[in-house]
C-alpha positions as CSV (number, residue, x, y, z in Angstrom):
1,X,0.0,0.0,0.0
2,X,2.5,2.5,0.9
3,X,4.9,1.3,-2.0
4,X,1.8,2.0,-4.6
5,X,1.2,5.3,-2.7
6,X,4.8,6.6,-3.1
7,X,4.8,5.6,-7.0
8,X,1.5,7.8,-7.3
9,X,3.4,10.7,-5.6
10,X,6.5,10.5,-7.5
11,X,4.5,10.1,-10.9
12,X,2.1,13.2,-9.5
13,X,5.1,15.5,-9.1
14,X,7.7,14.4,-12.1
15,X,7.7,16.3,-15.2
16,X,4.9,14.9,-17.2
17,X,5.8,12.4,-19.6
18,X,4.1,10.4,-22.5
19,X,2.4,7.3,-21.5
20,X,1.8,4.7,-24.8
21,X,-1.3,4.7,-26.4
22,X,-2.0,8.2,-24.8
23,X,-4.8,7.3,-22.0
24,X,-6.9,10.0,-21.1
25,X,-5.6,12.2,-18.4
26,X,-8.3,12.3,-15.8
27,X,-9.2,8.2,-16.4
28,X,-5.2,8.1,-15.1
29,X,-6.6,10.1,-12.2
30,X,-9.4,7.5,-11.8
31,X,-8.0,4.3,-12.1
32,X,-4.9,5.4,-9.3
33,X,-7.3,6.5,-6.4
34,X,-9.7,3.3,-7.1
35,X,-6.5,1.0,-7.3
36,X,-4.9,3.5,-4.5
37,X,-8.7,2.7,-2.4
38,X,-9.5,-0.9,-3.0
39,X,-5.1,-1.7,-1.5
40,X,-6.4,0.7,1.4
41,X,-9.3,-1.1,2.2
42,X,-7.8,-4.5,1.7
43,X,-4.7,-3.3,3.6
44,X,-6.5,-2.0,6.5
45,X,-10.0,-4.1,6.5
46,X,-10.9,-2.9,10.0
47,X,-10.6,0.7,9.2
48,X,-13.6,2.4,8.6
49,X,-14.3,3.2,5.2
50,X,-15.1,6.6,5.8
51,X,-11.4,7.1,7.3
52,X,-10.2,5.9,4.2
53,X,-12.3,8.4,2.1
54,X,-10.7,11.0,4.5
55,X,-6.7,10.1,4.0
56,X,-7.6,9.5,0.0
57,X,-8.6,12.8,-0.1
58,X,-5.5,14.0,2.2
59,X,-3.7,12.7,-0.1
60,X,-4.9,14.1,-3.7
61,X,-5.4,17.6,-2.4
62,X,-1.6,17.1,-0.9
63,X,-0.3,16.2,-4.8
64,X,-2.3,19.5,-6.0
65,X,-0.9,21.7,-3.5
66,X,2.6,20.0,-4.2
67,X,2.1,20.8,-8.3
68,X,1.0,24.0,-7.5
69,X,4.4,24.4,-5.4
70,X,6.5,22.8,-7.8
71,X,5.6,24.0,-11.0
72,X,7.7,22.1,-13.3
73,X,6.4,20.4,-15.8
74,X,3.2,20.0,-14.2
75,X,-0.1,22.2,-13.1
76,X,-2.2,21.7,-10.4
77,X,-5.9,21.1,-11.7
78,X,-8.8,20.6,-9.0
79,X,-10.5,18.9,-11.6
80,X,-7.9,15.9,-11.7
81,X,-9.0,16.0,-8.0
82,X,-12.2,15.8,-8.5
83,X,-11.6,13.0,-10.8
84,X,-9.8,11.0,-8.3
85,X,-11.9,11.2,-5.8
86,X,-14.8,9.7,-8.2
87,X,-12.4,6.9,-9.1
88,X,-11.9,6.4,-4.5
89,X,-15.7,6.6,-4.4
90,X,-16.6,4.2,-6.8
91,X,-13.8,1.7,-5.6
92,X,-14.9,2.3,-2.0
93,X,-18.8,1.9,-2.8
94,X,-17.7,-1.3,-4.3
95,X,-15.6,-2.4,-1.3
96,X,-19.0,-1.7,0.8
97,X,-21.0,-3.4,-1.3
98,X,-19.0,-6.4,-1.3
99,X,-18.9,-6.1,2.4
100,X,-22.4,-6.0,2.5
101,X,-23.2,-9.1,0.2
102,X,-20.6,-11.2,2.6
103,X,-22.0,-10.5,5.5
104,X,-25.6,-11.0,4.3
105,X,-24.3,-14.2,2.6
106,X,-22.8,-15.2,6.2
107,X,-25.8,-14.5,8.1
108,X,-27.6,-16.8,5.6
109,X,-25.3,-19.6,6.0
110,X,-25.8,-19.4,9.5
111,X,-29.2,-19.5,10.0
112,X,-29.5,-22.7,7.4
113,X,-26.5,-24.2,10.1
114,X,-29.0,-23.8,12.8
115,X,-32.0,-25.5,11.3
């Protein structure tokens, strides 16, 4: 978790660079916070997911702020922020769904045990 955090940091903050076969900018944004989300959650499973949601977005507004500091080579943009935190929502959603559905499927198990 921490490794894949760093490498998001030190991509955030290097001079941009061209990626192969171009990918959308703000999809980049999206699939790093859900992979960034889905390690947290699986890394810390008792952690509330909300406590999560709070250090994801720590940590996006912290790589704008550290653009906007930098300037070189790259801009800060609140909307790659935004995106971001869509792609941690979405990922976390899912992790709460799936928590959900376990659960539920537990609690069924269970109760056909018992009869």
């Amino acid at each position: 978790m921490s490794a894949t955090s760093l490498v998001v940091l030190v991509l955030a903050v290097l001079p941009s660079f061209s990626i192969p076969g171009n990918p959308d900018d703000k999809l980049l944004h999206v699939v790093a916070f859900a992979v960034l989300a889905l390690l947290a959650a699986g890394t810390f499973p008792r952690l509330h997911l909300r406590q999560l949601w709070m250090w994801l977005v720590g940590f996006a507004a912290a790589i704008e702020l550290i653009q906007m500091i930098m300037q070189q080579g790259r801009e800060a943009d609140w909307n790659d922020f935004m995106f971001g935190m869509g792609g941690a929502a979405a990922a976390l959603l899912c992790v709460f769904l799936g928590r959900r559905i376990v659960a539920l499927l537990s609690l069924r198990h269970e109760s056909s045990e018992s009869d």
